[in-house]
Structures are given as C-alpha cells and as structure tokens.
C-alpha positions as CSV (number, residue, x, y, z in Angstrom):
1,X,-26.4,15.0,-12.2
2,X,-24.5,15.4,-9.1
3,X,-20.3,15.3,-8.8
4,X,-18.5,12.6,-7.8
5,X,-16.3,13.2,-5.1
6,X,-13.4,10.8,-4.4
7,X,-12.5,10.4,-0.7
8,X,-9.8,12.4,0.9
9,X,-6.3,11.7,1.4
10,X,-4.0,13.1,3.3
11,X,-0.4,14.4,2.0
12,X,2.5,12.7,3.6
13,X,4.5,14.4,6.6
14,X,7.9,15.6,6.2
15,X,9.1,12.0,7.1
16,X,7.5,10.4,4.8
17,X,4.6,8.8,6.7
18,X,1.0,9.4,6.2
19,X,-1.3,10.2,8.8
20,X,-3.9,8.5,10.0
21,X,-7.0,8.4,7.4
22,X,-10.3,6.6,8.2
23,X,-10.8,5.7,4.6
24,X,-7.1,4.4,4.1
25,X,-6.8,2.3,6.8
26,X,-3.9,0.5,5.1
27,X,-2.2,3.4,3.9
28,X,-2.5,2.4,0.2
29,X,-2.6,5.6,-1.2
30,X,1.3,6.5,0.4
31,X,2.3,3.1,-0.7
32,X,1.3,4.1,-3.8
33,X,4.5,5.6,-5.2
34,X,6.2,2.3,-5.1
35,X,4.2,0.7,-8.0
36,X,6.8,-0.1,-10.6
37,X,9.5,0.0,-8.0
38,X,11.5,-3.5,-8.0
39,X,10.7,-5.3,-4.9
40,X,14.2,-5.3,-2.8
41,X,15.5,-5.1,0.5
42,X,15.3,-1.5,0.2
43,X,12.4,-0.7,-1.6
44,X,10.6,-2.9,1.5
45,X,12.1,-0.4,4.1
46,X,11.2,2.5,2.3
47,X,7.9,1.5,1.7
48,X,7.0,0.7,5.8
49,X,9.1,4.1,6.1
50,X,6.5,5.8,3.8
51,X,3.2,4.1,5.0
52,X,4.2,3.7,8.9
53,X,3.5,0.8,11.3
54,X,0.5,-1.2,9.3
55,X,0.4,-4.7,8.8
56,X,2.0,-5.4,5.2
57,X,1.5,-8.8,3.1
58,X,3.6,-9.3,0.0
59,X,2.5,-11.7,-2.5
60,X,4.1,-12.9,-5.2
61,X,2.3,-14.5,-8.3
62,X,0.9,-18.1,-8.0
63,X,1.5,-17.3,-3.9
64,X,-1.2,-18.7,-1.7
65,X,-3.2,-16.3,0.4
66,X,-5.9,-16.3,2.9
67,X,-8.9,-14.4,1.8
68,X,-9.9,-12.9,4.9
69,X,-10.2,-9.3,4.4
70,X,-8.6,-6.9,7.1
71,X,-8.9,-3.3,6.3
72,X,-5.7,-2.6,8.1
73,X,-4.0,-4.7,6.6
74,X,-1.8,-3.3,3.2
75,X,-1.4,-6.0,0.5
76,X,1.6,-5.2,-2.0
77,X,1.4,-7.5,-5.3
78,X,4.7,-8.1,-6.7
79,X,4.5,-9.1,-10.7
80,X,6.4,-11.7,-12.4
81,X,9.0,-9.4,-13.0
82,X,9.8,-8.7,-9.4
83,X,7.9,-5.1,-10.0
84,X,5.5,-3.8,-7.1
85,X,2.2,-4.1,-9.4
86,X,-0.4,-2.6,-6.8
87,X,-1.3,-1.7,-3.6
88,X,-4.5,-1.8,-1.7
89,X,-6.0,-2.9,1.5
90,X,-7.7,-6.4,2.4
C-alpha cells in the first residue's frame, strides 16, 4: 500500500507571513495558530499580520453566509464563546 503524503506547506517568514502556496490559497494553515485565540481587535490584526493580504470572512454562529466557494478566500469560524474555532478556505 502506498504512503500518503499530505501537501506541503511552507514555514512562515521572519515577519510572520506565509508565502505564497498553490495548495493554500487562503493561507489557512498560518491562520492556524489562532484557533482557540479569543476573537478581538487584536487577535484580527495579528491574524492578517500572520496570513498576509487574502480576503478574510469571520462568521459568527447562526451568521448568514453565501455559499459560494472562493479558494482565496480564508473563512475564520468564531464559536459561541467568542474563540477562533477553525480556519479554512471557501
């Protein structure tokens, strides 16, 4: 049976940002690090620090979202208790 290989990431730069990666278009895998984080002021800039200039959607529970799906596009899901649940593209 052969291995399963996961796709590659690429380790942050010294700032922070990721580079550019064709299978994380979004940048989900540096906005990563913030799951758990309390969603604040703060937290938000650090996050668009970390993942650089990509489109970023919060939602909120019960929040009404389109379901188009843009691979660009980084969508942060905040929990009921104001706690960065995931992060993934769409």
């Amino acid at each position: 049976m052969a291995a399963s290989t996961a796709p590659p990431t690429e380790a942050p730069s010294s700032d922070g940002a990721i580079a550019d990666n064709t299978m994380d278009k979004c940048h989900s895998a540096a906005a990563a690090r913030f799951v758990s984080a309390t969603d604040s002021a703060a937290t938000r800039d650090a996050l668009r620090k970390a993942v650089g200039n990509v489109r970023i959607r919060w939602v909120h529970p019960g929040e009404v979202v389109t379901q188009d799906y843009s691979e660009a596009r980084l969508n942060i899901m905040i929990d009921e208790t104001s706690k960065i649940a995931s992060a993934r593209c769409g």
